[in-house]
C-alpha positions as CSV (number, residue, x, y, z in Angstrom):
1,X,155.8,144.2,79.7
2,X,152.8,143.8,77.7
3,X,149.5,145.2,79.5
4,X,147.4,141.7,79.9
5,X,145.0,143.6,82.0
6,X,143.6,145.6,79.7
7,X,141.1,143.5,78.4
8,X,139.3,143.8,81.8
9,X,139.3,147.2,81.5
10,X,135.0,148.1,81.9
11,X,133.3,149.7,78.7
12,X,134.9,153.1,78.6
13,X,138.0,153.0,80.8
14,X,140.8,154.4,78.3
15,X,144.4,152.5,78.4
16,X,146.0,156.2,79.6
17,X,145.6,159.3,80.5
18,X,147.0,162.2,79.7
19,X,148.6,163.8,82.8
20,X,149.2,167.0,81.1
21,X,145.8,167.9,81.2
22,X,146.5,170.5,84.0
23,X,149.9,171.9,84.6
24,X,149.2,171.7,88.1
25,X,146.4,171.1,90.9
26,X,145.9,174.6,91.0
27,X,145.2,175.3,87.0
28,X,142.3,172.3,88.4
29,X,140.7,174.4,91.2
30,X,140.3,177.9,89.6
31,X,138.7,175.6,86.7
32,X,136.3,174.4,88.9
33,X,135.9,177.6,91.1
34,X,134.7,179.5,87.9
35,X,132.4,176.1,86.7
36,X,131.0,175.5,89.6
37,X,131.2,179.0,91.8
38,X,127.8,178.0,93.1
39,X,127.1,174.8,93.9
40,X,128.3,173.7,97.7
41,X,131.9,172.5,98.1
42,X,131.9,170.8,101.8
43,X,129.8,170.3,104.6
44,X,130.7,169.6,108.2
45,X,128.2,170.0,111.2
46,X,125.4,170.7,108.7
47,X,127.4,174.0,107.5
48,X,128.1,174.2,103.9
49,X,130.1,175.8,102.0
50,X,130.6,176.9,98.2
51,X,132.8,176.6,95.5
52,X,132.8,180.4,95.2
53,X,133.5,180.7,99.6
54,X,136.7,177.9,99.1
55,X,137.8,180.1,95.9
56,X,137.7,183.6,98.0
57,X,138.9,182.3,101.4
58,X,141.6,180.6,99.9
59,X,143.3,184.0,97.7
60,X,142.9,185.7,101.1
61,X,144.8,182.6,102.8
62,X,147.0,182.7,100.3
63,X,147.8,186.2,100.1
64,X,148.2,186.2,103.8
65,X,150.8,183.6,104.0
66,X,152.6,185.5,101.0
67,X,153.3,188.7,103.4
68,X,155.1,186.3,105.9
69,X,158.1,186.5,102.9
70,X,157.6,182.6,102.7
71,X,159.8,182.2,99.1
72,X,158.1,180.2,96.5
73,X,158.2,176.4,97.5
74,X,158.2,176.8,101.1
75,X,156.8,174.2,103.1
76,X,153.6,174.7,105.4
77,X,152.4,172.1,107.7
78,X,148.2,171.5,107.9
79,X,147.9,169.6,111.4
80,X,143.6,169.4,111.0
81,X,141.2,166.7,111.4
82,X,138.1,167.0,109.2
83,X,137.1,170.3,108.9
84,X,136.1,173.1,106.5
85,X,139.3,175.2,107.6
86,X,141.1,172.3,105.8
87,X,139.9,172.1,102.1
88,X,141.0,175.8,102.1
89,X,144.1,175.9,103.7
90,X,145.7,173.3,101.1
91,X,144.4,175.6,97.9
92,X,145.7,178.3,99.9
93,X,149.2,177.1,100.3
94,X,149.3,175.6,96.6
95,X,147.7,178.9,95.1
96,X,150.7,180.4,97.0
97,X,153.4,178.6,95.4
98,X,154.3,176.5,98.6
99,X,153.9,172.7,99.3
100,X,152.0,171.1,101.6
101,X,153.2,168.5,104.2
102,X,149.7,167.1,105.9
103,X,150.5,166.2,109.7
104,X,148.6,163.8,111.5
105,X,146.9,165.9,114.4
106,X,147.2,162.5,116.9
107,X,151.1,163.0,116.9
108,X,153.0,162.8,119.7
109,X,155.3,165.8,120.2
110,X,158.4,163.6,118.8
111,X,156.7,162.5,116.0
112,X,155.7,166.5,114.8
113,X,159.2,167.6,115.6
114,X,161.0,165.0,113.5
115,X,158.0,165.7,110.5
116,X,158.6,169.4,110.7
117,X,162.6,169.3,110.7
118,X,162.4,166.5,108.3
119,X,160.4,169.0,105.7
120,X,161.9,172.2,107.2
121,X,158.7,173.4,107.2
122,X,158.1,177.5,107.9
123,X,154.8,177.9,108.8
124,X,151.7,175.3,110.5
125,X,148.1,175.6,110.8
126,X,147.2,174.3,113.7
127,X,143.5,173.4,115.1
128,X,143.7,174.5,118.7
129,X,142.6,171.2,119.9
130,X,146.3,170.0,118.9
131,X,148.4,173.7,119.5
132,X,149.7,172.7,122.4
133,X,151.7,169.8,120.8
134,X,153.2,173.0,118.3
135,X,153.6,174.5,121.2
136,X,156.5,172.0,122.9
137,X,158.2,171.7,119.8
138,X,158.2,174.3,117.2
139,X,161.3,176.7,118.8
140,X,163.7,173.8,117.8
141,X,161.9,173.5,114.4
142,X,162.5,176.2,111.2
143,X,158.8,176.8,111.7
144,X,158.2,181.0,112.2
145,X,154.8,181.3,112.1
146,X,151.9,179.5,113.7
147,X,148.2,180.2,112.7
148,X,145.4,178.5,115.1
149,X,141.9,177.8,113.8
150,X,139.5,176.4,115.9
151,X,136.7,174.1,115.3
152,X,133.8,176.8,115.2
153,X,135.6,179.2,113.1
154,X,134.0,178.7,109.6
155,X,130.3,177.7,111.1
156,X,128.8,181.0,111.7
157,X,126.9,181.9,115.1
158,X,126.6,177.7,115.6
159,X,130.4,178.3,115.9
160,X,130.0,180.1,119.0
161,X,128.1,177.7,120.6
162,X,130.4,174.8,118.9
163,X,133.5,176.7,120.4
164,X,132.2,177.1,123.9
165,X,131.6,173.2,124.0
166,X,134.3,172.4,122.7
167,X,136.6,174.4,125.4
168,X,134.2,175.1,128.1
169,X,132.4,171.9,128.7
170,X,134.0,168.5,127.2
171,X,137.6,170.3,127.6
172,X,139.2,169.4,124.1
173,X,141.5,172.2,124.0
174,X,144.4,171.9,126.6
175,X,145.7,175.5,127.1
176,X,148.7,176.6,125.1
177,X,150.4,179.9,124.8
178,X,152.6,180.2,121.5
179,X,153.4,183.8,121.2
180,X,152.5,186.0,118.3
181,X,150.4,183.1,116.9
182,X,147.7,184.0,114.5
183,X,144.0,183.2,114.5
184,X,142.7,181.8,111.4
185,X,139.9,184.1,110.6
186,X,142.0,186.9,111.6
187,X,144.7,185.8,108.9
188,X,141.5,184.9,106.2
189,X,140.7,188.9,107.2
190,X,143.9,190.2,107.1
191,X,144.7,188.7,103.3
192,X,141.0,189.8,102.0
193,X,142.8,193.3,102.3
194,X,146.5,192.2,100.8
195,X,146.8,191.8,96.9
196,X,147.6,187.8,96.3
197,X,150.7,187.3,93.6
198,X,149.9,184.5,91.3
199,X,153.0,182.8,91.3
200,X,154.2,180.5,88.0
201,X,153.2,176.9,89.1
202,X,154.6,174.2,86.8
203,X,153.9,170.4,86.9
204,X,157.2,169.6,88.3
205,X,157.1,171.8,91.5
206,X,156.6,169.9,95.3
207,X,152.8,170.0,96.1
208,X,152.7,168.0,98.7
209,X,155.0,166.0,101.1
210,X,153.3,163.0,102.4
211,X,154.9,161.1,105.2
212,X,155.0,157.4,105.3
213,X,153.8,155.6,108.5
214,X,157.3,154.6,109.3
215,X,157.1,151.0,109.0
216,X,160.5,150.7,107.5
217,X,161.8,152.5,110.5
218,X,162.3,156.6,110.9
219,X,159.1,158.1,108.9
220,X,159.8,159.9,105.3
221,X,158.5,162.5,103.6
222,X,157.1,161.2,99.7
223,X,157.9,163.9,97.7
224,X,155.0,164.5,95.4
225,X,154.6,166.8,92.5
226,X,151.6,168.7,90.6
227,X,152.3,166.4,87.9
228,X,152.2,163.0,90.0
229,X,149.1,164.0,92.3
230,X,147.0,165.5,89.1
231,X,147.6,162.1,87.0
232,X,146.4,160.1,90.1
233,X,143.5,162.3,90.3
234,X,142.5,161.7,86.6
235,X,143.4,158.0,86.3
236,X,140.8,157.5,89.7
237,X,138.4,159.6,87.7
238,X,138.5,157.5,84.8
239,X,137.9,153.9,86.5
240,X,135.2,155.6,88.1
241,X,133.1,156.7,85.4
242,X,131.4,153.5,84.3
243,X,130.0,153.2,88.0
244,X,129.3,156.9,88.2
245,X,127.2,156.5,84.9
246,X,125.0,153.7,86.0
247,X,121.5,154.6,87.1
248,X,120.0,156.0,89.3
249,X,121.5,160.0,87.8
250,X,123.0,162.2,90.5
251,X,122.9,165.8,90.1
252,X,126.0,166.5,92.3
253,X,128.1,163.7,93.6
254,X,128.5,163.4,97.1
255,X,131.1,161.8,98.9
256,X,131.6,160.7,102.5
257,X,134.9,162.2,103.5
258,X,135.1,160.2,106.9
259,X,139.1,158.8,106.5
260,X,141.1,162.3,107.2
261,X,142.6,164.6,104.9
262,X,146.1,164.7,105.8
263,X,145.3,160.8,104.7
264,X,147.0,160.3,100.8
265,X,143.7,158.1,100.1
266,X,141.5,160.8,101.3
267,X,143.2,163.7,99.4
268,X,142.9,161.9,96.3
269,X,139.6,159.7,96.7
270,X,137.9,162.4,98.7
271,X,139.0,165.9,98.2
272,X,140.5,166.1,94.1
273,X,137.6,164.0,92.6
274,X,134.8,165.6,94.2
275,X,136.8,169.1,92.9
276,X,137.2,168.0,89.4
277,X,133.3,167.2,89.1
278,X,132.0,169.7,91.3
279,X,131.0,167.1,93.4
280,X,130.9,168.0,97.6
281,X,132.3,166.4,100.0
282,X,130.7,165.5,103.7
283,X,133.6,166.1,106.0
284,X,133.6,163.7,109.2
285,X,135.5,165.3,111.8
286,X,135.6,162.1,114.3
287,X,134.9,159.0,112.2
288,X,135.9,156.9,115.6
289,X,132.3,158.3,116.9
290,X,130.2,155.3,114.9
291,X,127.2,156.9,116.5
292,X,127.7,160.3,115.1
293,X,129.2,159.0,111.6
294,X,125.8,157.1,111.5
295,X,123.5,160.1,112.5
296,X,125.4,162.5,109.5
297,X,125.1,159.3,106.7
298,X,121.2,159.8,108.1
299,X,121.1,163.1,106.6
300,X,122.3,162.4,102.9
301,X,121.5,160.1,99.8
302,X,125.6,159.7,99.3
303,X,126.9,158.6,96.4
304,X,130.7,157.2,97.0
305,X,132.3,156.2,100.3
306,X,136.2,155.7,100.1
307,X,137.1,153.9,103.3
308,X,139.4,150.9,105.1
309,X,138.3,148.1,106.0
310,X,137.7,148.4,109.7
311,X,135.6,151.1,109.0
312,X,132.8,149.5,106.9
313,X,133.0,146.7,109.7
314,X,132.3,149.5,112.5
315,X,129.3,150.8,110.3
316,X,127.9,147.2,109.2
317,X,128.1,146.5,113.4
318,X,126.0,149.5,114.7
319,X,122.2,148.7,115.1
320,X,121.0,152.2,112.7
321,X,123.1,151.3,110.5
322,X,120.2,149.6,108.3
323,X,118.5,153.2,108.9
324,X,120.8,154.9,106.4
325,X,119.4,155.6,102.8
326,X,121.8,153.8,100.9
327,X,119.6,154.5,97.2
328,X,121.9,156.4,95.3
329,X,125.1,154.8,96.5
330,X,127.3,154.2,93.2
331,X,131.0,153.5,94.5
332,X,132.4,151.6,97.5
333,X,136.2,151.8,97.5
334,X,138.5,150.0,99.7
335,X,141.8,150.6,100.6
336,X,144.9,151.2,103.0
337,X,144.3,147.8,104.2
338,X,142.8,144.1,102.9
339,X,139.0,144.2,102.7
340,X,137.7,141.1,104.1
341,X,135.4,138.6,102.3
342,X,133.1,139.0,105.5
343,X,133.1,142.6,105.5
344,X,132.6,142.8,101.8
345,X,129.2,140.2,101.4
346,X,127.8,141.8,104.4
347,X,128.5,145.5,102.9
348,X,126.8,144.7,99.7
349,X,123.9,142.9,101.5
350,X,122.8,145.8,103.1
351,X,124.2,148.8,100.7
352,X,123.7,147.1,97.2
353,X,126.5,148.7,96.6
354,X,130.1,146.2,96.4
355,X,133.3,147.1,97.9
356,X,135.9,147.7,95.0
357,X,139.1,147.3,96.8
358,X,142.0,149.1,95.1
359,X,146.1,149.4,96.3
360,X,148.2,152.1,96.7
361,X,150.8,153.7,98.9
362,X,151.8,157.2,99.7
363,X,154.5,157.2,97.2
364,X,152.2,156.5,94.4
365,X,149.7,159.5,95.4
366,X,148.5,156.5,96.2
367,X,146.1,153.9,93.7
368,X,148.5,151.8,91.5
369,X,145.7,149.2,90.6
370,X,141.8,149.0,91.8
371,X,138.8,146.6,90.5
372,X,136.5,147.8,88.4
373,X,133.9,150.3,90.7
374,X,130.7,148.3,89.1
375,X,132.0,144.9,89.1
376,X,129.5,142.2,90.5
377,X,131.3,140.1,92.5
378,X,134.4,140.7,95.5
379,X,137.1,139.2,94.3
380,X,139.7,139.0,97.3
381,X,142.2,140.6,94.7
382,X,143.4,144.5,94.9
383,X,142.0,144.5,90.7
384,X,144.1,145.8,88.1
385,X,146.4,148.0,87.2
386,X,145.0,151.6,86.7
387,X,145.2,153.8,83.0
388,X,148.9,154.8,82.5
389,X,150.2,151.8,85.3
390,X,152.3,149.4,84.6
391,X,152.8,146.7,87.3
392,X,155.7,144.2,87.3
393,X,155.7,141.3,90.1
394,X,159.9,140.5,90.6
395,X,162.1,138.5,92.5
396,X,164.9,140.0,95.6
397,X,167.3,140.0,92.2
398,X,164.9,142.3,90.6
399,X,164.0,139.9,87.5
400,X,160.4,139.1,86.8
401,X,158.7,136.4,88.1
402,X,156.7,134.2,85.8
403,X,152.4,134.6,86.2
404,X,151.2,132.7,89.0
405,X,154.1,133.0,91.2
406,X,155.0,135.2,94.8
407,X,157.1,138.7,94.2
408,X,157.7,142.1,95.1
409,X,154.9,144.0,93.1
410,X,157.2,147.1,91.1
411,X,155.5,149.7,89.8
412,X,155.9,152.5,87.1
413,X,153.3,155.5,86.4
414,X,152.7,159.3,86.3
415,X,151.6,158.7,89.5
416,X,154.9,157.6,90.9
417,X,157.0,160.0,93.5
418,X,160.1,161.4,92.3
419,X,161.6,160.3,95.4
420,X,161.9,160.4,99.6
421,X,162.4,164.3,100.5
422,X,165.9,165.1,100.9
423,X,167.2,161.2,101.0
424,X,168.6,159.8,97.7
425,X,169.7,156.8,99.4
426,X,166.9,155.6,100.5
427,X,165.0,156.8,97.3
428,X,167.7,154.7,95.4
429,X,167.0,151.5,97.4
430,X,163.2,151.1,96.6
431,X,164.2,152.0,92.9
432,X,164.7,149.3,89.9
433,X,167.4,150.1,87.5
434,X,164.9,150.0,84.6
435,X,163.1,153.0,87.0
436,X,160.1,150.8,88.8
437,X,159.0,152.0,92.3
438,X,160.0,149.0,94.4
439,X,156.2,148.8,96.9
440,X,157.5,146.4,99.4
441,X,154.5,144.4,99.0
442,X,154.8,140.6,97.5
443,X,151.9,139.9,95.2
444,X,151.0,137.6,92.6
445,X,149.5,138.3,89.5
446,X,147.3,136.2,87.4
447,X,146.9,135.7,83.8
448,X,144.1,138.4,83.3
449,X,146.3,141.1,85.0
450,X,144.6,140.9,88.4
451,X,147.0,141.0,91.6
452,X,146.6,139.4,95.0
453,X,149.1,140.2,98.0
454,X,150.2,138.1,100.0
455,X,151.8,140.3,102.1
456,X,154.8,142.8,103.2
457,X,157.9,141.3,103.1
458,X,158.5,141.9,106.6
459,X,155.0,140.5,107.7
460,X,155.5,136.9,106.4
461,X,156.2,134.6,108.4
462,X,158.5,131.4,108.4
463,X,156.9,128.3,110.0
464,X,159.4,125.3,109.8
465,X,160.7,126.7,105.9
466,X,156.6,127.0,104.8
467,X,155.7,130.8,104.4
468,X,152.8,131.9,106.0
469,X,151.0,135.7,104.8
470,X,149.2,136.9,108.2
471,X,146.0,138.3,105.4
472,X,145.5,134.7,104.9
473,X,144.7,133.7,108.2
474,X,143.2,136.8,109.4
475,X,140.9,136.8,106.4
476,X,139.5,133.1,107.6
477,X,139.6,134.4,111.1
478,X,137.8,137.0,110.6
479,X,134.9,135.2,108.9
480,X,133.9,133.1,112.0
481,X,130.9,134.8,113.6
482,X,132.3,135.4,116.7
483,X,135.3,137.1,115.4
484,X,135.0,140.9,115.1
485,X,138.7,141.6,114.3
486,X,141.9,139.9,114.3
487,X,145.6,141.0,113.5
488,X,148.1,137.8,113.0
489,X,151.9,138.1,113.6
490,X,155.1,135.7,114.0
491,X,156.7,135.0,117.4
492,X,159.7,133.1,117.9
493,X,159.7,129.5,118.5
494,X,162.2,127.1,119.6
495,X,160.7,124.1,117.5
496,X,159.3,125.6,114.1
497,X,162.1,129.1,113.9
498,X,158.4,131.0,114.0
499,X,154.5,130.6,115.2
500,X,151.6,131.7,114.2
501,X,150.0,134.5,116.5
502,X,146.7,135.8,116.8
503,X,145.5,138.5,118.1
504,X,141.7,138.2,118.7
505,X,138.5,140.8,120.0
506,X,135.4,138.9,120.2
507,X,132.3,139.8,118.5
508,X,130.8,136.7,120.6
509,X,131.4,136.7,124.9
510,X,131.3,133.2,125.2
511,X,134.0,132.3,122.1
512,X,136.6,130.2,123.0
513,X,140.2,130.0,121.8
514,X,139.6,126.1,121.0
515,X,136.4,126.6,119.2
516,X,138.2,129.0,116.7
517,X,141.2,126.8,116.2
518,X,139.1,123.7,115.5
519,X,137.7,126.6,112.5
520,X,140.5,127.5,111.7
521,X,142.0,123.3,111.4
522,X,138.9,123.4,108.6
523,X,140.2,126.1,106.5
524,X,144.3,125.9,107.0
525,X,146.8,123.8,106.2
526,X,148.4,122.8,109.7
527,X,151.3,124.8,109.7
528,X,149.5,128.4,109.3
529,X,146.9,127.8,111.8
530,X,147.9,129.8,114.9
531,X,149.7,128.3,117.7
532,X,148.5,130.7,120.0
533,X,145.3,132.9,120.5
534,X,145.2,136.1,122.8
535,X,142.0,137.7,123.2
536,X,141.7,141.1,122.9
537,X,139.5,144.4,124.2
538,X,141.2,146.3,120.8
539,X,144.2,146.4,118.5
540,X,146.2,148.9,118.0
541,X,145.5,150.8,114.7
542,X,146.4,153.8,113.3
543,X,144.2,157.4,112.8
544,X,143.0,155.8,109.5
545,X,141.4,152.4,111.1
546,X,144.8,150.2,109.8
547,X,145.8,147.5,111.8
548,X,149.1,148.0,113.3
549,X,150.7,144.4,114.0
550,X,153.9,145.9,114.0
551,X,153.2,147.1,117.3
552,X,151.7,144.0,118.0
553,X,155.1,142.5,117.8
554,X,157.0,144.9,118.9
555,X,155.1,144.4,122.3
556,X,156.6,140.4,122.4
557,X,159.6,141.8,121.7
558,X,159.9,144.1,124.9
559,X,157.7,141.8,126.9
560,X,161.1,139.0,125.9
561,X,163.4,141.1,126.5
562,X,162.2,142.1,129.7
């Protein structure tokens, strides 16, 4: 179709990119490791370090895992939160030759076993905070070899100390015993001494495998080349640059790494940016502590700040928040979930700086579209497509729908996964015959190019034969003072096939179900206003800050059953 969103493009932005800039992520790093050798790479608990440390820790890492016999395209599991041990473990495994699959460090002891005999991984780092989840699973998993960093491990003497809270005095590391297990420094040591084989990386090998949440039941494994990650990595650069360029000049970029790592949006947002302009990134190791996220932001003039939107809200509701210097803050991006209107006006109240929200998935590694980084105003919409994107909005018989009207946005780009590890069925069924990525997402697209969604498929509900999207009403919701989140869902209902549900934790004590119905009458047509209001200490979300309504209503469906 013909690109009607280029027009919008800012000043600048080219049409494409040419994803065979680098013939892999690695060919990226050692460019930057010899540009930018000195200049510091990450910081976490005020220690820093260089390009030049991530460079040499990473051949020793490398060449360590190399002696294990691992052949080339093995897969190692990374089960970290925010920390330095992190940055340098995934160049270490892709300077190796072998892919990375990034585990969440929260999961349950089914949920690692299915990931790591889903991948067939060989080898895990672990932080010992998490090894004793390895440690119930990993004898019925292909995985040989277990290394265990710990938190203190790259922070010098403060790691000592860090270390000795950490296990002696709030407890965080349940005991384990997982024989012949490695220590991270000692396998950083032990490959300082080993001679590292470069190994022939090409833009079509694995580098990472990035497991989907699982909302369309059993999680899978996105299977995501060089090729696909690198493009992703320069289209985001591209949008970026009008916003970067803007005054006031930054001598190093610095981004706020706060959503995690093993976290598709992270990786790319975070981590490959900030590498391919020698930028640094300020890991947050606990972005749940709002106290201690606040007291790090204290410490730095950022300059970009990828993050969902439940996250800006926990920021813009702390008192110090207004205590942060905020001067030199070029970029806001949104993502992984709807940025509210709310969320957004008060951000760029107190920032200056507006949220640009942008869409992606882990199959796409992940943006597909984003608004422009500089633009003026929040537009409720998830922007345009991105250089090299071409979005298609279709109907269930995959034929497109005309401008204007409700369909499953399709996609098609460099960035697009070659498929779900090891299932061609299921990599079939979200494939178009003319090779679009089927998102799952319905979406309309206006006559400039930019997209709104209206929802998942599965999230819509049906209210008497009138479709109701849940980020509708939850975006209304959520704009009454006394609301500090909501999550909406369908339940069944003998009258209308399904009602509206919501879900509600108060930002005001003395709110009332009835008051916020008689707002909500004000805003919504009858039939989406919610038939029924629970209030709420939390909602269930996952380690990124995303909403989870599926277990919302997957807790009506036991509590009817029962």
């Amino acid at each position: 179709m013909e690109r009607i969103w280029l027009k919008h493009y800012p000043a600048g932005v080219p049409a494409d990119i040419d994803p065979t800039q680098y013939s892999s992520l690695v060919e990226l790093f050692e460019e930057s490791f010899a540009k930018f050798a000195d200049r510091k790479a990450f910081i976490c608990m005020d220690k820093s370090i260089s390009y030049r440390d991530v460079d040499q820790m990473s051949v020793a890492l490398a060449a360590y895992l190399q002696s294990l016999g691992l052949a080339k395209g093995a897969r190692v599991a990374l089960m970290m939160p925010n920390v330095l041990q992190y940055p340098v473990a995934i160049t270490a495994v892709l300077r190796a030759g072998y892919t990375v699959v990034n585990v969440n460090p929260l999961y349950t002891p089914r949920e690692l076993e299915h990931q790591l005999k889903d991948s067939g991984a060989e080898a895990i780092i672990v932080l010992e905070n998490f090894a004793h989840v390895v440690e119930q699973v990993y004898a019925r998993t292909a995985v040989k070899h277990v290394i265990v960093a710990s938190m203190g491990d790259l922070l010098g003497f403060k790691g000592v100390i860090v270390n000795l809270v950490v296990r002696r005095v709030k407890k965080m590391v349940p005991a384990f015993s997982i024989p012949r297990a490695v220590a991270y420094n000692a396998a950083v040591a032990a490959g300082r001494s080993m001679s590292f084989v470069r190994p022939t990386i090409g833009p079509d090998d694995v580098a990472f495998l990035q497991y989907t949440g699982g909302t369309t039941g059993v999680s899978k494994g996105a299977t995501l080349v060089h090729r696909n990650v690198v493009a992703n990595m320069l289209q985001n650069d591209a949008w970026l640059q009008p916003a970067l360029a803007e005054p006031p000049h930054v001598e190093q970029l610095l981004i706020v790494c706060a959503l995690p790592l093993y976290h598709i949006f992270a990786l790319t947002a975070c981590f490959l940016l900030a590498v391919r302009a020698g930028g640094c990134n300020l890991l947050i190791p606990n972005p749940r502590d709002i106290p201690g996220f606040i007291k790090e932001l204290m410490k730095y003039q950022v300059n970009s700040i990828p993050a969902v939107n439940t996250l800006y809200n926990g920021l813009l509701h702390h008192p110090d928040f207004k205590k942060v210097d905020f001067s030199k803050l070029k970029i806001s991006n949104g993502g992984g979930m709807a940025v509210q209107r709310p969320v957004a006006e008060q951000w760029k109240k107190l920032t200056g700086c507006g949220i640009a929200e942008g869409y992606g998935l882990s199959e796409t590694s992940p943006t597909l579209t984003c608004n422009p980084a500089n633009a003026a105003e929040f537009s409720g919409s998830i922007g345009i497509p991105v250089p090299s994107t071409y979005i298609s909005i279709r109907d269930d018989d995959g034929n497109e729908v005309p401008l204007g009207q409700p369909g499953e946005i399709c996609a098609k780009g460099p960035q697009v996964m070659v498929g779900y590890w090891n299932r061609p069925d299921e990599t079939a069924q979200v494939t178009t015959q003319d090779g679009y990525f089927r998102t799952g997402d319905i979406g309309v697209m206006n006559e400039d190019g930019f997209i709104k969604i209206v929802d998942r498929k599965k999230d819509m509900i049906l209210v008497s034969g009138f479709n109701v999207y849940p980020n509708e009403v939850e975006e209304v919701m959520a704009s009454h003072p006394g609301v500090l989140e909501v999550a909406i869902i369908g339940v069944p209902d003998d009258r209308s096939g399904e009602a509206v549900k919501a879900f509600v934790v108060k930002k005001d004590p003395s709110l009332t179900a009835e008051e916020l119905l008689k707002f909500c009458h004000e805003q919504l047509t009858n039939y989406k206003v919610p038939k029924y209001v629970e209030f709420r200490t939390e909602l269930p979300k996952t380690n990124v800050g995303k909403i989870l309504r599926r277990h919302l209503r997957d807790e009506k469906k036991d509590a009817a059953a029962a």
